[in-house]
C-alpha positions in Angstrom: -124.1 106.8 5.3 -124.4 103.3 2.9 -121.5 101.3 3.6 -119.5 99.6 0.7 -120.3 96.2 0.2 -116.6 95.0 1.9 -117.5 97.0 4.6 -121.0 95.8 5.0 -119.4 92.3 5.0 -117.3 93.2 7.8 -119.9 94.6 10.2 -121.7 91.6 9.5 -119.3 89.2 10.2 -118.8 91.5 13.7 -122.5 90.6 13.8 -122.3 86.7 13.2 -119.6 86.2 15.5 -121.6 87.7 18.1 -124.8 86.0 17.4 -122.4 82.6 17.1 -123.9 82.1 13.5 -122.2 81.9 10.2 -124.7 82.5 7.2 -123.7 80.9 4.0 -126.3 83.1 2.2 -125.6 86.6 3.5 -128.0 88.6 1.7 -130.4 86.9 4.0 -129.0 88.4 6.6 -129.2 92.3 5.3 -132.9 91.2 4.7 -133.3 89.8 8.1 -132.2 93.7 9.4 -134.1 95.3 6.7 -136.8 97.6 8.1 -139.8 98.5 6.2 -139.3 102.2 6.5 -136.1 101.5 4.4 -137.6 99.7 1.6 -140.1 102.4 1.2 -137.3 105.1 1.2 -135.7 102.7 -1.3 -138.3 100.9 -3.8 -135.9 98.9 -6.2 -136.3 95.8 -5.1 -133.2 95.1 -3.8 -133.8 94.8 -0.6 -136.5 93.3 0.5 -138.2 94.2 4.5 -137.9 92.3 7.1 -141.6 91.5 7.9 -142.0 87.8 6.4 -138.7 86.8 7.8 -140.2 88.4 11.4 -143.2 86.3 10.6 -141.4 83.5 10.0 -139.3 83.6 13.4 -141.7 84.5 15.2 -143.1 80.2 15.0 -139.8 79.1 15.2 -138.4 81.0 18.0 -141.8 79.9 20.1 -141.1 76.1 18.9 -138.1 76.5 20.3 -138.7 78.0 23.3 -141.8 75.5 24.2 -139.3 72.4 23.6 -136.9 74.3 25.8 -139.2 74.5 28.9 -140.6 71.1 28.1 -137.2 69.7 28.6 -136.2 72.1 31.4 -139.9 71.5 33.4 -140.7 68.3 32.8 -143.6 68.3 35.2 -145.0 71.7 34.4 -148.9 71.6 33.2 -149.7 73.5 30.0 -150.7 76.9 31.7 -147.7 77.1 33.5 -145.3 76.4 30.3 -147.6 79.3 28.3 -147.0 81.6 31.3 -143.3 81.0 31.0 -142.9 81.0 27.3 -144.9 84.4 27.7 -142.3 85.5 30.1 -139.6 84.8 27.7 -140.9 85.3 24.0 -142.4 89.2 23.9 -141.3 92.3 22.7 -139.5 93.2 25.8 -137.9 90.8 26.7 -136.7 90.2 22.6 -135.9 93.5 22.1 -133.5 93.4 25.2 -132.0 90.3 23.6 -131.5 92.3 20.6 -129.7 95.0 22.8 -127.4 91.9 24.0 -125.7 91.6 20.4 -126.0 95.5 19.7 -128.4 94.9 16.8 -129.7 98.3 16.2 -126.6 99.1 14.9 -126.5 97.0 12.1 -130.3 97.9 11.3 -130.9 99.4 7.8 -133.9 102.4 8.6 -135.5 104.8 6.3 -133.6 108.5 7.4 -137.0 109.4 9.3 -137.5 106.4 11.2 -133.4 106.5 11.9 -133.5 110.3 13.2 -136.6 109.4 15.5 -134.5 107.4 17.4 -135.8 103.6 15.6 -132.0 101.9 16.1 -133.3 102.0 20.2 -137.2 101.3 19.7 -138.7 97.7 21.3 -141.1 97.0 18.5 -138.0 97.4 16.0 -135.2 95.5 17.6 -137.9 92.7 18.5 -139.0 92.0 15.1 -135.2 92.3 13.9 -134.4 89.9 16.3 -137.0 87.3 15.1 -136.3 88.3 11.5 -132.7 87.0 12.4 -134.3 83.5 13.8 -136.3 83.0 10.8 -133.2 83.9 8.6 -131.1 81.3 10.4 -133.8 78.4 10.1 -134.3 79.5 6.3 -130.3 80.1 5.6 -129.6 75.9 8.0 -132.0 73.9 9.2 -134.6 73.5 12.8 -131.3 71.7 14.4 -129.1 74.7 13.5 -132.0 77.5 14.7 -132.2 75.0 17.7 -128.8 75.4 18.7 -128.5 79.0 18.4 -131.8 80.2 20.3 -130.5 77.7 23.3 -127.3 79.2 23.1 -128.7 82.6 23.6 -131.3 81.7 26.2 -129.6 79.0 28.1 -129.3 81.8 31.0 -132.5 83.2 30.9 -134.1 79.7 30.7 -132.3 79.1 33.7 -133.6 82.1 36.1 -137.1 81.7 34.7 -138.0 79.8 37.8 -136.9 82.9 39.5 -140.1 84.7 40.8 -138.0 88.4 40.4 -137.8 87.7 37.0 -141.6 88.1 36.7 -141.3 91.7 38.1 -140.9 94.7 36.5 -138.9 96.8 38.8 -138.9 99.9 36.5 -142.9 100.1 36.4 -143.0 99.3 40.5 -140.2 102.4 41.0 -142.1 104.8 38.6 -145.2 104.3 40.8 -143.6 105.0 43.8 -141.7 108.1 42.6 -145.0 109.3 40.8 -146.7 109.0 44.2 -143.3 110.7 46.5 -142.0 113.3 43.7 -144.8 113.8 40.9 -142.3 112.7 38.4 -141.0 109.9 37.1 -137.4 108.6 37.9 -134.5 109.3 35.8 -132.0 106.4 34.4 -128.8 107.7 33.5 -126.0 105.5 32.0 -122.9 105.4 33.8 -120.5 103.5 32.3 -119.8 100.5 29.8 -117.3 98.1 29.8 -115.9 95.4 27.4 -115.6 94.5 23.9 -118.7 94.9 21.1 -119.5 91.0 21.6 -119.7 90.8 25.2 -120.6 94.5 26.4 -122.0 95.1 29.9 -123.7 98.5 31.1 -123.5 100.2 34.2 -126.7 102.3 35.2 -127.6 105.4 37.8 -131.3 106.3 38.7 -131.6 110.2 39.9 -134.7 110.5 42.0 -135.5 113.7 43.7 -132.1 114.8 42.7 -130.3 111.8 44.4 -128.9 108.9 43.0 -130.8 106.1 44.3 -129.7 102.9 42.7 -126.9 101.8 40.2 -127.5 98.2 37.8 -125.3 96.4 36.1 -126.3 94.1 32.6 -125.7 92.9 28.9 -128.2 95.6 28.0 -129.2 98.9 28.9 -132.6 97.5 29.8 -131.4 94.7 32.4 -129.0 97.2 33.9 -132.3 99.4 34.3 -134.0 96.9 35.9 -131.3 96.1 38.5 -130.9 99.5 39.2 -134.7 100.0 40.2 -134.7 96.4 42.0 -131.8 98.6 44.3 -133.8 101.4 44.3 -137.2 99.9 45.5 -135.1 97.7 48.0 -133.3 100.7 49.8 -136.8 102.8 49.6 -138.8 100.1 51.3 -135.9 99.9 54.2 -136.4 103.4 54.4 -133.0 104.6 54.2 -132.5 108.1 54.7 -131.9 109.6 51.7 -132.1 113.2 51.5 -135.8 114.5 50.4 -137.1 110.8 51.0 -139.6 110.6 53.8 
């Protein structure tokens, strides 16, 4: 359903308060959430894909993130900086940061791409995410784009240090239940809580028809995440959990 342009306005505004932006050219921000499969269901020009705006972001966002840890790791040698900028700046990790501020939802998709489930895909919310970066440089300046990716990492640049945030407790549990069950575990959402801006998610994991493991987080994704770190740390106590050996 296309929304009216007043109405558009106002779910973008929702948008830029929670993204703590304020565009003073708004069309660049429907471009900046413009996915290609839209413009091809839609070919009159009037709204252009996201793709150069992703391309664009993409260089700023890693300038930004490589003066970050410069500042934050003063001593830190150029692999180590790459391996940490790599930690922070990849489709994962960006999509997850798209998750934080609901972005999917303001996403305009072609109908096929939207029925297949696109609002919720990494390589989508990633790009959008970016897209929204370079729309912010284009729309301010490198000081204004500066401010906002700090704001949005401050916390993440923070617990990069943090060996656990290296680890990907999902892929580690799915091993494990592969090996124990034949199947893979299954991550089912439990609750949420708070208002659209600052939303946090509650996660189960059902393994072996048991819940092993709940999460909390600003996103789905890190609420997954915490709920397999439980799950791995209770399997390798051994707790006796029925059908776990």
């Amino acid at each position: 359903m296309k929304l009216s342009p007043t109405a558009k306005e106002k779910e973008h505004k929702k948008l830029e308060k929670k993204l703590s932006y304020s565009f003073k050219d708004s069309p660049l921000l429907t471009q900046a959430l413009t996915h290609t499969s839209y413009t091809n269901e839609n070919p009159s020009g009037m709204n252009p894909d996201n793709e150069r705006l992703e391309f664009l972001g993409d260089a700023v966002l890693d300038l930004i993130i490589t003066r970050l840890l410069i500042d934050k790791f003063p001593e830190a040698a150029e692999g180590e900086l790459s391996r940490l900028r790599s930690a922070l700046v990849n489709e994962q990790m960006l999509s997850s940061m798209a998750g934080n501020f609901d972005i999917g939802k303001y996403l305009l998709l072609g109908k096929g791409e939207d029925i297949t489930g696109g609002r919720s895909k990494d390589s989508i919310l990633s790009a959008a995410y970016e897209a929204i970066i370079g729309a912010i440089y284009l729309d301010s300046d490198f000081t204004s784009a500066f401010q906002v990716v700090e704001s949005h990492f401050s916390s993440l640049i923070s617990a990069v240090e943090d060996e656990s945030f290296h680890r990907d407790y999902k892929t580690e549990l799915q091993e494990i239940s592969q090996a124990l069950f034949s199947s893979p575990p299954d991550y089912i959402l439990t609750g949420e809580a708070g208002p659209d801006h600052d939303k946090s998610f509650e996660v189960g994991i059902l393994m072996n028809g048991n819940i092993l493991g709940k999460g909390r987080g600003k996103s789905k994704k890190a609420a997954e995440q915490q709920a397999a770190r439980e799950a791995l740390i209770l399997l390798k106590k051994g707790s006796r959990v029925q059908g776990l050996k």
